[in-house]
SEDRENRO-255112 format. One record per residue (C-alpha): residue in one letter; x, z, y. Coordinates in steps of 0.02 Angstrom, whole numbers, plus 50000, padded with zeros to 5 digits. Example, Ala and Ser with C-alpha at 12.3 -4.5 7.8 and 13.67 -1.06 7.14 Angstrom:
2
+-----+-------+-------+-------+
| res |    xx |    zz |    yy |
+-----+-------+-------+-------+
|   A | 50615 | 50390 | 49775 |
|   S | 50684 | 50357 | 49947 |
+-----+-------+-------+-------+
***
This chain:
395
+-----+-------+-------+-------+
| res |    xx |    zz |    yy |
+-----+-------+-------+-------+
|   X | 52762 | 53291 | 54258 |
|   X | 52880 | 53170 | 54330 |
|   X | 52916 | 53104 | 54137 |
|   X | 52725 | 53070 | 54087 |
|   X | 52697 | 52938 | 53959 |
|   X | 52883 | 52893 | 53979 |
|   X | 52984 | 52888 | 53799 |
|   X | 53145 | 52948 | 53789 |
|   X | 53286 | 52902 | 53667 |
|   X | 53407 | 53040 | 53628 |
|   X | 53597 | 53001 | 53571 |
|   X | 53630 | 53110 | 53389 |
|   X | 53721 | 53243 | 53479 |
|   X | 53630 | 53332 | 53578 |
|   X | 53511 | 53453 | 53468 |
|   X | 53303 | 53423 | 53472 |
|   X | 53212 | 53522 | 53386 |
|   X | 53153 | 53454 | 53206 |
|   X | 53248 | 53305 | 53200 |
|   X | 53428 | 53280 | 53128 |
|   X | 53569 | 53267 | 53256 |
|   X | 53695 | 53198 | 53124 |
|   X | 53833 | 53146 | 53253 |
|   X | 53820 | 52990 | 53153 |
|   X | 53934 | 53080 | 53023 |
|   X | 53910 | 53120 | 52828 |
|   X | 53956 | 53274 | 52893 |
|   X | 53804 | 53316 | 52960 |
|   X | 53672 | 53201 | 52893 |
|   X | 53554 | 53309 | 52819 |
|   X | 53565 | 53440 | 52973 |
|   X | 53393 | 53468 | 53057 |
|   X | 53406 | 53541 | 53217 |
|   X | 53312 | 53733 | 53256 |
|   X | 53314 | 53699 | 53419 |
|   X | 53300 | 53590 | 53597 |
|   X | 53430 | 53566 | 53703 |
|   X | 53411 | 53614 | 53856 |
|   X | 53398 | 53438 | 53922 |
|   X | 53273 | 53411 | 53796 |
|   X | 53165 | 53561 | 53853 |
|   X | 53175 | 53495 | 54049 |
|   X | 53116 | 53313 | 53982 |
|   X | 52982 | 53402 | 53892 |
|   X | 52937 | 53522 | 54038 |
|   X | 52916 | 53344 | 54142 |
|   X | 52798 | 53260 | 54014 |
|   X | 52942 | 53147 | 53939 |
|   X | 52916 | 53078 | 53759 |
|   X | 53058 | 53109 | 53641 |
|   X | 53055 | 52980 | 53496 |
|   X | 53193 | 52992 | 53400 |
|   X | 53373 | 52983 | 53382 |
|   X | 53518 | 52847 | 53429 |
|   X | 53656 | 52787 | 53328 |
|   X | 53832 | 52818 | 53400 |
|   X | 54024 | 52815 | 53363 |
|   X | 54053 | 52965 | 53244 |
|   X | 54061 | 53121 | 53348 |
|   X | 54081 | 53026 | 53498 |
|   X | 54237 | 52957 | 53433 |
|   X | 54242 | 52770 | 53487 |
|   X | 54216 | 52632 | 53595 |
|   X | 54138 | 52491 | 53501 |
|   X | 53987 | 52571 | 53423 |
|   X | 54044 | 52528 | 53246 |
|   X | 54100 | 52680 | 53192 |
|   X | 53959 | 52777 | 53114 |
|   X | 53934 | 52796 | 52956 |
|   X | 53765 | 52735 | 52975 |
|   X | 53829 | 52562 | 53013 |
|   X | 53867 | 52477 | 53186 |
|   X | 53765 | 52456 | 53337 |
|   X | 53710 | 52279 | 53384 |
|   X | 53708 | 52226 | 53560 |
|   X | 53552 | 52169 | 53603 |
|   X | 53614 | 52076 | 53754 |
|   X | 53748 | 51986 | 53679 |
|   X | 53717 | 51968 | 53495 |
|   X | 53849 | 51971 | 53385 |
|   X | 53953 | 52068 | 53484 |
|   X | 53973 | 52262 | 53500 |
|   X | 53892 | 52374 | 53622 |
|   X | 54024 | 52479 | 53655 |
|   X | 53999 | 52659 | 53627 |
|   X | 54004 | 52798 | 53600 |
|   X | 53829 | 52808 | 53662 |
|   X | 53775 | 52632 | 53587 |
|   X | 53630 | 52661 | 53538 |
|   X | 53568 | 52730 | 53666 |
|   X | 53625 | 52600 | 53778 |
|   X | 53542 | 52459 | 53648 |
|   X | 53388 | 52569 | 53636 |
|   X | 53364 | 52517 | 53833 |
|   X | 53421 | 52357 | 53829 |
|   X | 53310 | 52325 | 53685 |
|   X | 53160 | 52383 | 53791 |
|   X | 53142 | 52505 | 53650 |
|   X | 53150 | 52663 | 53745 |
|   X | 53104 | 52679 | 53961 |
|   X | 53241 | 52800 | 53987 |
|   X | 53394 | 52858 | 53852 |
|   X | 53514 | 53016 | 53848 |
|   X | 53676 | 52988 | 53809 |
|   X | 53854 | 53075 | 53838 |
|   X | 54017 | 53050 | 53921 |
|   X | 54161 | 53107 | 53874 |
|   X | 54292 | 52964 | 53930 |
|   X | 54165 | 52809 | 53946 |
|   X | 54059 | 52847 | 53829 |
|   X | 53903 | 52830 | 53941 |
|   X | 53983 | 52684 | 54063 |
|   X | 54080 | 52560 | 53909 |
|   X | 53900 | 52539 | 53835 |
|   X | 53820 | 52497 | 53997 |
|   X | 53920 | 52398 | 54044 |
|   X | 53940 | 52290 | 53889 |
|   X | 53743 | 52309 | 53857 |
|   X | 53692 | 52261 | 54031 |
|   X | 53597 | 52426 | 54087 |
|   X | 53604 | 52546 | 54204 |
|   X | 53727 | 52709 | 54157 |
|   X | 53774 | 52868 | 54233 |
|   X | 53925 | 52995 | 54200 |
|   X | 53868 | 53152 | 54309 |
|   X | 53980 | 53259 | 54393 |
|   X | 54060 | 53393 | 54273 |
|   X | 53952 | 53543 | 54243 |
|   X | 53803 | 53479 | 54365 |
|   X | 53703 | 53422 | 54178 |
|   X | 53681 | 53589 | 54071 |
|   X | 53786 | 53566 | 53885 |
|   X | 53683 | 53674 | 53803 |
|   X | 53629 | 53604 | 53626 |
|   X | 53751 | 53469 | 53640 |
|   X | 53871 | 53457 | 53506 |
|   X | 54032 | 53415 | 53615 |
|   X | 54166 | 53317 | 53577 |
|   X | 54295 | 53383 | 53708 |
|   X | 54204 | 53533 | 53810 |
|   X | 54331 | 53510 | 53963 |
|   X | 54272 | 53333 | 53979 |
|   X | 54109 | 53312 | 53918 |
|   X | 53933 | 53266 | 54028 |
|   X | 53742 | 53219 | 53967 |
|   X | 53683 | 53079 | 54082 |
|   X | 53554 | 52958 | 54075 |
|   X | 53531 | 52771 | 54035 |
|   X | 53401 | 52657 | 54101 |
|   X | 53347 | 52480 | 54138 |
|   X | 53378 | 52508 | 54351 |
|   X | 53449 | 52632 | 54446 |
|   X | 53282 | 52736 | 54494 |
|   X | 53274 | 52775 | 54306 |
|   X | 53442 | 52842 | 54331 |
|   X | 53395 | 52938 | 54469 |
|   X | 53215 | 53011 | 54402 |
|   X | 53299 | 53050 | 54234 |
|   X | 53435 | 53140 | 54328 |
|   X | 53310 | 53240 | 54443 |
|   X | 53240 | 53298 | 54301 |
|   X | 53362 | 53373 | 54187 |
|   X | 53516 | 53429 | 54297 |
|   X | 53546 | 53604 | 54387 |
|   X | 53607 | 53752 | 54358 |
|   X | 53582 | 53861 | 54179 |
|   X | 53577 | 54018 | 54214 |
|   X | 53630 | 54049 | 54011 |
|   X | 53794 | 53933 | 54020 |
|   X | 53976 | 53973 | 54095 |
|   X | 54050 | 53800 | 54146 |
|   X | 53909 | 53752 | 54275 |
|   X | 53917 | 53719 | 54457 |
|   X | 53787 | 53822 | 54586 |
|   X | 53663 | 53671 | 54606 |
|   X | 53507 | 53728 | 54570 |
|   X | 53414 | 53543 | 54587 |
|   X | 53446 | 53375 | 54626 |
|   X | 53350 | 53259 | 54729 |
|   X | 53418 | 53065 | 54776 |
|   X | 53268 | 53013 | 54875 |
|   X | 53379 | 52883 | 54999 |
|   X | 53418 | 52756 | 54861 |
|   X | 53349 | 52602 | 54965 |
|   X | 53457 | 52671 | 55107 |
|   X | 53568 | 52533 | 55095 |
|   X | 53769 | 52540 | 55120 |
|   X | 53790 | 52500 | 55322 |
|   X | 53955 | 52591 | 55375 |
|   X | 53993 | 52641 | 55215 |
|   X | 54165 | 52679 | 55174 |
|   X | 54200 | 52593 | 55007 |
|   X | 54367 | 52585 | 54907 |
|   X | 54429 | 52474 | 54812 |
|   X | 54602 | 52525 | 54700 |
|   X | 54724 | 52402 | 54634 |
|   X | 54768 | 52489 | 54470 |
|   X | 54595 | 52461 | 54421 |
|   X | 54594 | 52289 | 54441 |
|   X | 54798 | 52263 | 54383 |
|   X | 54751 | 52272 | 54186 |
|   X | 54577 | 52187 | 54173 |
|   X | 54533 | 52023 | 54134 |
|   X | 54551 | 51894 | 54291 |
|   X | 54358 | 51814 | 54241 |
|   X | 54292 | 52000 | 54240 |
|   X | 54381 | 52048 | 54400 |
|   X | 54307 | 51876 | 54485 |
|   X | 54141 | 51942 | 54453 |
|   X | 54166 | 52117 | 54528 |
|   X | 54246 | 52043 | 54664 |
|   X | 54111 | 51956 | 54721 |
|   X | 54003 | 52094 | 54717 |
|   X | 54095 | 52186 | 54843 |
|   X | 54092 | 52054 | 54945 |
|   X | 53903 | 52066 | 54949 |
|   X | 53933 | 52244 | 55003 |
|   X | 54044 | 52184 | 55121 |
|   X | 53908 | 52074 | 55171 |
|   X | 53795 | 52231 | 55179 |
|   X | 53899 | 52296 | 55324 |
|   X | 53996 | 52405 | 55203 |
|   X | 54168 | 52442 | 55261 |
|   X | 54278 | 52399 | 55126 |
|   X | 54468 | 52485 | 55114 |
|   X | 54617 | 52507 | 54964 |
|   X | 54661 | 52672 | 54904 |
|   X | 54780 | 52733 | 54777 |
|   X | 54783 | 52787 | 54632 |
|   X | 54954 | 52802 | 54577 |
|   X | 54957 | 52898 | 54420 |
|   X | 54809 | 52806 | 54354 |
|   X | 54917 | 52707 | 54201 |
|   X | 54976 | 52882 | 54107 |
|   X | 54781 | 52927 | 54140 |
|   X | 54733 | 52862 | 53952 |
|   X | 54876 | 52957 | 53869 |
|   X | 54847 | 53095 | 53945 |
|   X | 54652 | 53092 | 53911 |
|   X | 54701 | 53069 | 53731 |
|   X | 54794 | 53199 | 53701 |
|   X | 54675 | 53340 | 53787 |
|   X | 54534 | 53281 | 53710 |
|   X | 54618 | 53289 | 53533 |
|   X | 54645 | 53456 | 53548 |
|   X | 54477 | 53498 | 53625 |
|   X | 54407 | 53408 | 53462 |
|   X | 54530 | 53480 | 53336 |
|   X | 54447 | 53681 | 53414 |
|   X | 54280 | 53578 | 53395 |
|   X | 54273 | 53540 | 53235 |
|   X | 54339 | 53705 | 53152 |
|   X | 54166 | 53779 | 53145 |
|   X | 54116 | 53604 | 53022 |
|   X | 54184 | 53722 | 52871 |
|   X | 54050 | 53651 | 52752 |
|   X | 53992 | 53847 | 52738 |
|   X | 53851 | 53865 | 52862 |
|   X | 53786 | 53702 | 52885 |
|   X | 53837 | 53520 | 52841 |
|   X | 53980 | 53461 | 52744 |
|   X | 54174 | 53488 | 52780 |
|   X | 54240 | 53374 | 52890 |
|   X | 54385 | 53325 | 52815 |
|   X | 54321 | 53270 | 52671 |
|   X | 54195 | 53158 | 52716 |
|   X | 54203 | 53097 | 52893 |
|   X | 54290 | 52924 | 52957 |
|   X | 54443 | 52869 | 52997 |
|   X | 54446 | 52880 | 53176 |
|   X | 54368 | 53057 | 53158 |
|   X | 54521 | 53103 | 53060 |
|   X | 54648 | 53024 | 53153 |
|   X | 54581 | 53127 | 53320 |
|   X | 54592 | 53283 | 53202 |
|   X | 54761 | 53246 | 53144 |
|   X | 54831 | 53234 | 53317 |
|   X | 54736 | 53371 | 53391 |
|   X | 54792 | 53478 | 53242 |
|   X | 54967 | 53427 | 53268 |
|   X | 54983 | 53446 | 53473 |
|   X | 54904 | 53624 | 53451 |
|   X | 55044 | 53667 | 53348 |
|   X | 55156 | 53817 | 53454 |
|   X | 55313 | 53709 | 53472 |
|   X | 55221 | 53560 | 53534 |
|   X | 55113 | 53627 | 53654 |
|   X | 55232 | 53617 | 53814 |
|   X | 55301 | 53450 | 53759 |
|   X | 55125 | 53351 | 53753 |
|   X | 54980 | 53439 | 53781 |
|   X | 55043 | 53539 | 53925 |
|   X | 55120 | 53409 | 54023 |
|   X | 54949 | 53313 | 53990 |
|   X | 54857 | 53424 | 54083 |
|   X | 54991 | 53437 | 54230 |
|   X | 54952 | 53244 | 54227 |
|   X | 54773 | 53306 | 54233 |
|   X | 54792 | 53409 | 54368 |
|   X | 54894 | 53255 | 54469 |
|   X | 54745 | 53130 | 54436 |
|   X | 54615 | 53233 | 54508 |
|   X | 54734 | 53292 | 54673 |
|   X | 54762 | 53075 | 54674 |
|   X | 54550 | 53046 | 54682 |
|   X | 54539 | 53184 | 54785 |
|   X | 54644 | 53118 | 54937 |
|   X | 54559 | 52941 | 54906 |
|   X | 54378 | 53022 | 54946 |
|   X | 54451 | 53080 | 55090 |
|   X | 54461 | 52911 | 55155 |
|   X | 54321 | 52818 | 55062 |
|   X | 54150 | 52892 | 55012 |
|   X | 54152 | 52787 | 54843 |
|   X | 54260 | 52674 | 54750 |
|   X | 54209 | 52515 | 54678 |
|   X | 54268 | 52410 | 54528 |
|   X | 54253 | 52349 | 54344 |
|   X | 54211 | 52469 | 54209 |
|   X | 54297 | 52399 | 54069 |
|   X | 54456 | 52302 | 54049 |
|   X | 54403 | 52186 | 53931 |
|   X | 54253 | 52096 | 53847 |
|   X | 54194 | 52150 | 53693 |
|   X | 54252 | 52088 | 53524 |
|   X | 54140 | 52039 | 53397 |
|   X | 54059 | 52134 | 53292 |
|   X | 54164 | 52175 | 53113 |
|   X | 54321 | 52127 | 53211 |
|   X | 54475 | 52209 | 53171 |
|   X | 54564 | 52304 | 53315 |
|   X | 54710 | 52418 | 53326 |
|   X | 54666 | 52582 | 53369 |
|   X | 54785 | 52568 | 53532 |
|   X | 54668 | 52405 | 53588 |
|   X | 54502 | 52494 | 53531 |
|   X | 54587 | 52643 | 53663 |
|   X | 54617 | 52508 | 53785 |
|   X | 54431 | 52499 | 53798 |
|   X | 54435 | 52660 | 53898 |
|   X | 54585 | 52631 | 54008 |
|   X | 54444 | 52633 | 54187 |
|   X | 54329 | 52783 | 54135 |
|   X | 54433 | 52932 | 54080 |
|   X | 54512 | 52936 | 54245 |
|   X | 54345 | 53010 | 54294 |
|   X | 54320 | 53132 | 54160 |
|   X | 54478 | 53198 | 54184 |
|   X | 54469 | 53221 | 54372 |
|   X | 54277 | 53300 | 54320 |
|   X | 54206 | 53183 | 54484 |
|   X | 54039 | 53051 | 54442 |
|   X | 54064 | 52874 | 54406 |
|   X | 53920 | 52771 | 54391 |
|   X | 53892 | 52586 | 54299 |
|   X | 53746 | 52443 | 54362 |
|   X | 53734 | 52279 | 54282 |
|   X | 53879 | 52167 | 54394 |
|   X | 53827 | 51970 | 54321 |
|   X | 53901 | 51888 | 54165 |
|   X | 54055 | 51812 | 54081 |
|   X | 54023 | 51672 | 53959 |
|   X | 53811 | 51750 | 53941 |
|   X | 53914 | 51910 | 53897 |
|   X | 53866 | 52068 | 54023 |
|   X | 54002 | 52172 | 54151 |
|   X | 53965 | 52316 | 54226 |
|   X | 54029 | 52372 | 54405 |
|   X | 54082 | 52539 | 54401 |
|   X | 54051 | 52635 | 54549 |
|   X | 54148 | 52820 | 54583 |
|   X | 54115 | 52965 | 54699 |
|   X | 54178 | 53107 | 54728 |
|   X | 54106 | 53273 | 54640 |
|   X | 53920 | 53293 | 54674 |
|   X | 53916 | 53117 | 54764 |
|   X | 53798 | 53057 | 54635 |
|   X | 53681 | 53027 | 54789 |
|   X | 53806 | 52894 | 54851 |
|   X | 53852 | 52814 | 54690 |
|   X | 53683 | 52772 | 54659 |
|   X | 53637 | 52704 | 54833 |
|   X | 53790 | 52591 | 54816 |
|   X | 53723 | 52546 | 54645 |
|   X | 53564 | 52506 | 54700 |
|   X | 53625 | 52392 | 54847 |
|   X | 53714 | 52285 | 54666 |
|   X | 53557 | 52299 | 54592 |
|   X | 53440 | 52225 | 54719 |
|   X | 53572 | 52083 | 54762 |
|   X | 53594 | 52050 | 54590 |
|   X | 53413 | 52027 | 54562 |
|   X | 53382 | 51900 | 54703 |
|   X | 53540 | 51783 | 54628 |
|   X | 53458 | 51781 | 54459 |
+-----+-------+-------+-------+
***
């Protein structure tokens, strides 16, 4: 298979069969999974290795990668300083060399903020192309399995291999395989975008660095344009809000009667401030004051991405507003949500967004974050391999 002799690392949501997918929770620590995945199956069918199990943010709840109750992630590229998450072990597991390829999931970063921070390679697929099945989700509107890697071909072979079309699953698009064989294609007469808002809230020294890089794709005879986004500021709010409730409907089934423990009672603080508000906007009288309007907002964001790829193919720009703290740091949890201020616009307009190591800030990595429209992961990662191949001749 296309997998053979490769290891895999697999983030602690997404079920494999005989080994504990604890969500990083007390919740669920001493839950063995019955069954694969059906990612896991496809990396199995292709010869892939699984060995073993990442940390992550409790139930995907997180940025930093310190919130599991199995302690925090360190970042092997930047020691001392976090990961970012919620996939962060999964995203250290590469960086580390410890793995050759690593699953993690999406929901509003949760694949990219760890790249980025980590200095790998990350991908956020478009919604519904990557099958769910097996994965315990944190918000099933927004959630995606992708892959993590050292370089973008991993990206690309990992992704060949384990999205399409199950037959057994509602929320999936009619793509029965992919195949990204022009990666070395290069970006001549590409249309590329580049949007303000993205760059309005981030730090200058990280925007310096990803705006150099699209000057090398200028360079590269790519055809570099602004677009709009305009509604992209009330994009974390809304985010928030939607995937509270989806998490709130989540977590109902962790009872403590089939499986596990009951949540409540034994899971983190972060887990149970998402509960609290999810359990709180669900409430009848509140529902058309937040959680509707949120997913009007919704609704606006992805009509707003959709007009831009009608002018540009991709759009180009930093991942992540700021750098990340150090480890045992105490934020609020407004700036830990801060973290995700560039990624959920993509999960909530369901499109892919990729991340590929950009350079450096003070030895510390930044991603460049590279969007396309839905099922324009071929593009994303050619663009993302034009970074990666300049980037590698400067260093």
């Amino acid at each position: 298979g296309r997998l053979s002799g490769l290891v895999v690392a697999v983030k602690s949501n997404i079920n494999v069969l005989g080994l504990k997918a604890t969500c990083a929770s007390r919740t669920l620590e001493d839950y063995v999974s019955t069954y694969d995945a059906e990612v896991i199956t496809r990396i199995r069918r292709e010869g892939g290795i699984v060995v073993g199990m990442t940390n992550m943010d409790e139930f995907a709840c997180g940025s930093s990668g310190e919130n599991s109750a199995f302690g925090p992630t360190e970042n092997p590229a930047a020691p001392g300083y976090i990961p970012g998450g919620s996939s962060s072990g999964s995203a250290a597991a590469v960086a580390a060399g410890l793995c050759d390829l690593a699953l993690g999931t999406d929901t509003g970063g949760s694949i990219r903020n760890p790249a980025s921070h980590c200095g790998v390679a990350g991908l956020k697929p478009t919604y519904g192309l990557v099958p769910r099945h097996g994965l315990i989700d944190l918000g099933m509107s927004l959630d995606q399995i992708g892959p993590l890697a050292p370089d973008v071909h991993g990206l690309s072979l990992l992704m060949e291999c384990i999205a399409g079309l199950n037959p057994k699953e509602g929320a999936m698009l009619e793509v029965e395989r992919v195949s990204y064989g022009d990666l070395e294609r290069g970006v001549e007469g590409m249309r590329v975008g580049i949007c303000p808002q993205f760059f309005a809230l981030t730090d200058p020294r990280i925007n310096e660095v990803i705006e150099r890089r699209i000057e090398e794709l200028r360079d590269l005879g790519a055809k570099v344009e602004e677009v709009s986004i305009p509604h992209l500021e009330h994009a974390l709010s809304a985010y928030y809000l939607i995937v509270s409730v989806e998490f709130f409907s989540a977590t109902r089934r962790f009872d403590g009667r089939k499986y596990g423990k009951r949540i409540e009672e034994v899971c983190g603080e972060e887990v149970l401030r998402r509960i609290a508000i999810g359990s709180y906007i669900s409430r009848k009288e509140y529902r058309g004051k937040y959680y509707q309007r949120a997913l009007q907002l919704r609704t606006l964001i992805r009509k707003e991405f959709s007009s831009a790829f009608e002018k540009v193919e991709v759009l180009v720009g930093p991942t992540v507003p700021k750098l990340p703290h150090r480890l045992g740091q105490r934020l609020s949890p407004l700036e830990m949500y801060a973290y995700d201020y560039l990624t959920v616009p993509a999960n909530l307009a369901g499109i892919c967004a990729g991340v590929v190591r950009g350079g450096e800030v003070d030895g510390i990595p930044v991603g460049i974050q590279v969007q396309g429209p839905p099922l324009g992961e071929e593009k994303v990662l050619r663009v993302m391999r034009a970074l990666e191949v300049m980037g590698c001749r400067q260093r």
